[in-house]
N, C-alpha and C positions, 0 to 999 in steps of 0.2 A: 892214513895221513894223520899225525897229530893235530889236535884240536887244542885253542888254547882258551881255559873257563876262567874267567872272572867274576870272583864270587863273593859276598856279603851275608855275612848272617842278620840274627835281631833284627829281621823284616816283622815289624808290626810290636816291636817292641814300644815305641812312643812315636807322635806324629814327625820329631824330627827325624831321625832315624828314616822313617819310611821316608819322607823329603829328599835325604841327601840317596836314597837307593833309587829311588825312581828319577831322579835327575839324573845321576849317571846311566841308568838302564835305556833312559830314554835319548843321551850323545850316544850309545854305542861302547860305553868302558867299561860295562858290567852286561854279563851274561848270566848268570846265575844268581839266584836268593835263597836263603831261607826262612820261614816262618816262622813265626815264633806264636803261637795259636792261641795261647793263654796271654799274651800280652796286651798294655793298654789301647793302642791302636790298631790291634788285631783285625777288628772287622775291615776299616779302612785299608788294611795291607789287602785284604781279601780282594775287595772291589778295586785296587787299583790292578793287579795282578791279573784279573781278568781281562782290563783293559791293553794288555802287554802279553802278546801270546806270544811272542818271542823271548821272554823272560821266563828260563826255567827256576822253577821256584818246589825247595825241597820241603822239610818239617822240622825246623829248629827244635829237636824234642829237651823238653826242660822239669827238671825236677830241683833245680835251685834256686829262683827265685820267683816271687809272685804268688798266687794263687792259682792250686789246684783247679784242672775244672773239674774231675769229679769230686762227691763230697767230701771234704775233709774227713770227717768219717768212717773211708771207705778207703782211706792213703793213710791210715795213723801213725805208720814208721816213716813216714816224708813228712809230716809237719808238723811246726809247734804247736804252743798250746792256744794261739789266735787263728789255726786254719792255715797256716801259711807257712810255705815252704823257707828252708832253714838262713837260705840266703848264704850260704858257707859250704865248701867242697869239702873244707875240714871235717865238719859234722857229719857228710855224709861217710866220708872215707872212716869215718872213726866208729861210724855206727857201722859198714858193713864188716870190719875189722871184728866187730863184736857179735858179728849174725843178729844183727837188731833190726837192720832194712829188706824189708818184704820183698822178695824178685813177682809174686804175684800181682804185689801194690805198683810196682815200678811199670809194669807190662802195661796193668789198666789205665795207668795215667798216660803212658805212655800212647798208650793207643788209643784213650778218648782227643787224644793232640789230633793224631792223624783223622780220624773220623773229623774232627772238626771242618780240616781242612777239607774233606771231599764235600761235607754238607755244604761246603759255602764255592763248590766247583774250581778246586785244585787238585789238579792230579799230581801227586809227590813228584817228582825227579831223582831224589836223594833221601835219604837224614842224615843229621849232623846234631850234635848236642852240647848246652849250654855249659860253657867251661869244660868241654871234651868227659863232661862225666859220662857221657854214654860211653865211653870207651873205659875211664880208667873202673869204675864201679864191676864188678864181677856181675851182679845181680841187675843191670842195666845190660851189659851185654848180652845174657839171656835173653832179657826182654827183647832188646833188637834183634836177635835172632827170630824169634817167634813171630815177631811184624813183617822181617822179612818174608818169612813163609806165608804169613795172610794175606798181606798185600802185596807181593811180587815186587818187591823192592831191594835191589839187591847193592845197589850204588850206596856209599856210607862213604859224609866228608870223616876230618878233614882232609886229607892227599890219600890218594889211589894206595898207598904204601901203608897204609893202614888199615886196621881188618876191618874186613862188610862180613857179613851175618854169615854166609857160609862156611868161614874160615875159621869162624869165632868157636865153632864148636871144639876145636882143639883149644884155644886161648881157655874156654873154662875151665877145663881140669886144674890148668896152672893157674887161675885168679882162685878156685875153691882150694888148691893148697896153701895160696902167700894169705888168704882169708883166714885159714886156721892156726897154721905157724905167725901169723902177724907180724913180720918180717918187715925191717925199713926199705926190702927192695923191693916191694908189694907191685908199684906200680911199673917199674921193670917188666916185671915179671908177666902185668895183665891188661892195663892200658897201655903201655909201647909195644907189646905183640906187635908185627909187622908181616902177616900172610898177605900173599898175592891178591890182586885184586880182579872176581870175579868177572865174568862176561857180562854183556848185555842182560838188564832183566826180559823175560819174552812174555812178559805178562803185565797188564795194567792194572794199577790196583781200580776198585768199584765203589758205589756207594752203597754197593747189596752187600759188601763185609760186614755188613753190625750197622751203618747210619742208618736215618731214619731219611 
């Protein structure tokens, strides 16, 4: 039977934001969130979420704006010269265009996100990422690939019609070519991939992946 999900990102982005998601969550017209880990209301998203265990709540994974949570230091191709990420999809698209953006850096940051989320007792549902760069980035897709296999995560917004991590591994070849040809059809070619969408995950991610 189809199931019908009502979903909201930039969960924990600022207190209003969290406001207007947990008012709807809480009439019944939203079913789904997701986290945004590095953001300014973050914790607050955490503890209301627990409070909502009918609220599936995914990991808004973000490398565009805000502050890194690991050390700026340790992400040098995601941030400028204040620590902070670029706040522009241009810049990112334009540096991986250039093989300037680290798919190692993208993973860690990526996955100190999700770690956050179990330390503070969320268990992902999904990801989904800010300004769909997890999708259109070559070197993000990777990354989500590699999370999905950590953490048993295999559900990826935004719609079912877009790649989740197992599928993705065909979509790289084609982002590591429109990468080197730097082609205007790049994102054609890497973020609108459209493979089927995987089955149930049959594994929950843990907080013995790497959290503390």
């Amino acid at each position: 039977m189809a199931r019908l999900i009502l979903h909201s990102d930039d969960f924990g982005l600022h207190s209003e934001v969290n406001r207007g998601i947990l008012e709807a969550a809480r009439r019944g017209a939203l079913t789904s969130a997701s986290v945004m880990t590095n953001g300014a209301a973050a914790e607050e998203a955490f503890e209301e979420a627990r409070r909502l265990p009918e609220l599936g709540v995914g990991v808004h994974l973000n490398i565009v704006r805000g502050r890194p949570l690991c050390d700026p230091e340790s992400v040098p191709s995601l941030v400028d010269g204040s620590g902070r990420f670029f706040n522009s999809v241009a810049t990112l698209l334009h540096k991986s265009l250039l093989g300037r953006l680290s798919l190692d850096e993208v993973h860690r940051e990526y996955r100190q996100q999700v770690l956050r989320a179990l330390e503070h007792g969320i268990t992902p549902t999904h990801f989904d990422g800010e300004k769909h760069t997890h999708l259109l980035l070559p070197e993000a897709v990777s990354a989500l690939r590699r999370l999905s296999a950590e953490f048993g995560i295999n559900k990826v917004g935004p719609s079912p019609r877009h790649p989740s991590c197992g599928p993705c591994r065909r979509g790289d070849s084609r982002s590591r070519e429109a990468s080197r040809s730097g082609s205007s059809s790049r994102s054609s070619s890497t973020g609108r991939a459209r493979p089927e969408q995987p089955g149930p995950t049959s594994r929950r991610p843990t907080a013995s992946s790497g959290s503390s």
